[in-house]
C-alpha positions, 0 to 999 in steps of 0.5 A: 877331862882325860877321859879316865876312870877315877880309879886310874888317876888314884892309882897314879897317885897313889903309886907316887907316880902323880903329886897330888895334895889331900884336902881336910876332907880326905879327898885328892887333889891335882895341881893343873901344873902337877898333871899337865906335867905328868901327862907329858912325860908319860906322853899322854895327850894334853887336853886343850883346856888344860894347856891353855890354863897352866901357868907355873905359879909356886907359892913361897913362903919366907921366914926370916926375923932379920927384917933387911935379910926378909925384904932382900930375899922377897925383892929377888923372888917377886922380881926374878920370878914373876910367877911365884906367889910371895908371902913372908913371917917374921917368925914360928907363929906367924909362919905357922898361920900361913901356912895353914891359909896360904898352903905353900909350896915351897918355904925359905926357913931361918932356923934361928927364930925368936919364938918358935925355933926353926926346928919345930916349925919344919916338923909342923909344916911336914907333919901337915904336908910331907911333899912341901919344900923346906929349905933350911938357912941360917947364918949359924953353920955347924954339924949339929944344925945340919943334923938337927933340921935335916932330922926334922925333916927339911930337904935342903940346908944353906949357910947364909950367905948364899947366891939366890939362884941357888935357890932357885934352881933347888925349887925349880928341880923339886921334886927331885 
């Protein structure tokens, strides 16, 4: 499609410069998004087939076990953004199974759980994808829990309540 060696492109991704994702088998993948993006901001030309079949769509996940809190915080993404993919667990293992099917890109964690607690269900989804985001939130603000999670690898930490395009806007600078 860019008229490239292969070689070039895994430079670029392995340099950090281009996202990409491994499959099972080893082998690198680029979101269309992820290279439209890319090329643009290194002012590289846009094949046609590739800005004609770009649409942002990021996949989220939620984990939450307060039921309202869940069907709140689902209602505002599928109606704010359209895009985005939504999927939703009531807790650690059903968290676990979708994220192993659905691959997200991004994951609204309550750190309290009934089964597995948040803190081990982060380091899970990082050990299987480092570049997916973890935003941590919870109702049981202190010191030790900001630690804890952030230690266990998520990338952002917010104290219920909180206004939804907060975390909007943490997604939509991601990476960053």
């Amino acid at each position: 499609m860019l008229e490239l060696s292969p070689g070039t492109v895994a430079n670029w991704v392995d340099a950090g410069r281009l996202k990409a994702f491994t499959t099972l088998g080893g082998h690198r993948r680029v979101k269309a998004e992820d290279l439209k993006k890319f090329l643009e901001e290194n002012n590289i030309p846009v094949p046609k087939e590739l800005s004609e079949r770009v649409v942002t769509t990021i996949k989220v996940l939620i984990v939450e076990d307060d039921v309202k809190f869940l069907k709140l915080t689902e209602r505002f993404f599928r109606t704010f953004r359209k895009t985005w993919q939504i999927f939703s667990a009531a807790d650690g293992f059903q968290a676990g199974a979708l994220v192993g099917r659905e691959k997200p890109d991004v994951v609204i964690l309550d750190i309290m759980l009934p089964d597995i607690n948040g803190f081990k269900v982060c380091e899970m989804i990082k050990a299987g994808n480092k570049r997916t985001l973890v935003i941590a939130v919870t109702g049981y603000d202190s010191d030790e829990i900001r630690s804890r999670i952030l230690a266990a690898g998520a990338d952002a930490y917010y104290v219920k309540p909180f206004k939804f395009e907060e975390l909007v806007a943490r997604i939509e600078s991601w990476p960053a």
